[in-house]
C-alpha positions in Angstrom: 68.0 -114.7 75.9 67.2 -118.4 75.3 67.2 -121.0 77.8 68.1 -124.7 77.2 65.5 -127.3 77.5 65.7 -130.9 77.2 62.9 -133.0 75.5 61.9 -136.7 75.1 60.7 -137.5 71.7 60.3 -141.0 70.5 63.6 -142.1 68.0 62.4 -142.0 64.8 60.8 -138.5 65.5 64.2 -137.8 66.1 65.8 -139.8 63.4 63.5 -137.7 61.2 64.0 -134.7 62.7 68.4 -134.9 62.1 67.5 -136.1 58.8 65.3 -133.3 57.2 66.1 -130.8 59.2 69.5 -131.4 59.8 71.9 -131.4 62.6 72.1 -128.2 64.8 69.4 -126.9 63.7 66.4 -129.2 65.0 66.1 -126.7 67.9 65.2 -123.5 65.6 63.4 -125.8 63.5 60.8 -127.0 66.7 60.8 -123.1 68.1 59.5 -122.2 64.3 56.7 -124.5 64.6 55.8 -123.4 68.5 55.8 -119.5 68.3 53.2 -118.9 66.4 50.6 -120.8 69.0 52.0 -118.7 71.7 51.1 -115.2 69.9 49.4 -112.9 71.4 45.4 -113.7 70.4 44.4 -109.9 70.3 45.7 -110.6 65.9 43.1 -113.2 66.0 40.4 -110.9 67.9 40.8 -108.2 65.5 40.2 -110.4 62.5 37.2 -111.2 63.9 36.1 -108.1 65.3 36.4 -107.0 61.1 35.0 -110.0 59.9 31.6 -109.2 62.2 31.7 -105.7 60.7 29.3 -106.2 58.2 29.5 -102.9 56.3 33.1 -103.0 56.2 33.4 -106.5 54.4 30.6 -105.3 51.9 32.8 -102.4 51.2 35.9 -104.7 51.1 34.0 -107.0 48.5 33.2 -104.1 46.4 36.7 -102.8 46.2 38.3 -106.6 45.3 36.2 -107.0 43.3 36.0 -104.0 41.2 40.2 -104.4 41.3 40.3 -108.1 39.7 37.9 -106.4 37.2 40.7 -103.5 36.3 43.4 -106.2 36.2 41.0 -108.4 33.8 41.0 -104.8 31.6 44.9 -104.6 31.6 46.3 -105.9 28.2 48.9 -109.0 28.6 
């Protein structure tokens, strides 16, 4: 469901805004740039949560790393 909402924006934010983005679509464009600051955090939390495991980013390491050296093998 979306709901209408009416903003104030100064005009050549505006201007710019018809003129890139282009008329009728200035309010997808603006929803695109706000949703992903209104995600849930627990993504964010779970990155982190992985980065702290120290093991698992030392195994992580290992495997990238012995992967770019099998592509480095392949012949072009």
């Amino acid at each position: 469901m979306q709901k209408k909402l009416t903003l104030s924006i100064d005009e050549t934010v505006y201007d710019g805004l018809h003129r890139i983005v282009g008329r009728g679509k200035i309010s997808q464009f603006i929803e695109d740039l706000v949703r992903p600051c209104l995600l849930d955090s627990a993504l964010d939390a779970g990155y982190r949560a992985m980065a702290a495991d120290k093991k698992r980013e030392a195994e992580a390491l290992e495997w990238s790393n012995a992967l770019a050296g099998d592509s480095a093998d392949e012949a072009r």
